[in-house]
N, C-alpha and C positions, 0 to 999 in steps of 0.2 A: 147035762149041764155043759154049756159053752164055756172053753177057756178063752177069752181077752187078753189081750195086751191095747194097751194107750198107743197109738199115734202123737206125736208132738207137732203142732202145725206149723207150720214154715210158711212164713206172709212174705219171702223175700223175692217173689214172682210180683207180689202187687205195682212196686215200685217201677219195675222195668216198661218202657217207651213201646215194647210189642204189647204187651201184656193189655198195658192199659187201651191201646189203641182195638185191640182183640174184646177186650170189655166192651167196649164204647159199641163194637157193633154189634155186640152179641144184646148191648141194651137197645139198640133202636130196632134191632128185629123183633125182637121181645114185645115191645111197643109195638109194631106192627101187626104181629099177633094178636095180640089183646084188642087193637081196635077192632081188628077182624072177626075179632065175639063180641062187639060192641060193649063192652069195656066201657064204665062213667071215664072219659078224661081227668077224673079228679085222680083216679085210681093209675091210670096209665101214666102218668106223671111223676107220681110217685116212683116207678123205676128209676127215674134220674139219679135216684139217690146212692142206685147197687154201683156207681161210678168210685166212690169211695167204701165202700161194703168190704169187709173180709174175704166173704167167703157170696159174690155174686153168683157162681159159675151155680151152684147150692142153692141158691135162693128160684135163679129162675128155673132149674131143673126140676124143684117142687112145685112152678106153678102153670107149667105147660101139660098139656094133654098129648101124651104120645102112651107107645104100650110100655107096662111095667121094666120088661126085661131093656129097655133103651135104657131107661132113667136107673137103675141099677147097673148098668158099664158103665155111664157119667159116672157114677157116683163110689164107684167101687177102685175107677183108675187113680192113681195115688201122683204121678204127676199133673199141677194146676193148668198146664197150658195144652197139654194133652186130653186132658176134660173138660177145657174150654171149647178145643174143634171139633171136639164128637158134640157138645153142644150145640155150637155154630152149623154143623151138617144138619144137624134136626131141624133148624128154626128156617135153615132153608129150605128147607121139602116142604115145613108147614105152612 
C-alpha cells in the first residue's frame, strides 16, 4: 500500500508574461505536431484553448507520442516552468 500526501496547486506561474509567452509556444508546436499526423483542423484548433488552461503543460504531455519515461520527468517535476522546457525540448525534436 502507497502512502500519499496532496500537493496543493500553485496557478501563480500562470499569470506571469514568460510563462504565458512559454505557453503560447509550447501551443503552436503542439499544433504543428498534430498537423504533422494529420490531425482534423477541427481538432487542432481546439489547442488554442490550453492558452487559458490550468494545467496546459499536462494536457499537451498526455497527448504527444514520445517514450513513457519523458512524459513521466514532465510530469513528476514539481516546478511549472521547469516542465514546460522539458516540454518544449520534446516538441522540438518532434
Amino acid at each position: 500500500i502507497a502512502e500519499i500526501e496532496k500537493i496543493e496547486n500553485d496557478y501563480s506561474h500562470i499569470q506571469t508574461e514568460e510563462f504565458k509567452e512559454l505557453t503560447n509556444e509550447l501551443i503552436e508546436l503542439t499544433k504543428d505536431y498534430l498537423k504533422k499526423l494529420n490531425v482534423e483542423d477541427i481538432y487542432v484548433n481546439e489547442i488554442d484553448k490550453l492558452s487559458s488552461h490550468p494545467f496546459p503543460v499536462e494536457f499537451i504531455t498526455s497527448v504527444i507520442n514520445c517514450e513513457f519515461s519523458r512524459k513521466q520527468e514532465i510530469l513528476t517535476t514539481e516546478n511549472p516552468y521547469h516542465k514546460a522546457i522539458k516540454l518544449l525540448k520534446i516538441l522540438q525534436e518532434i
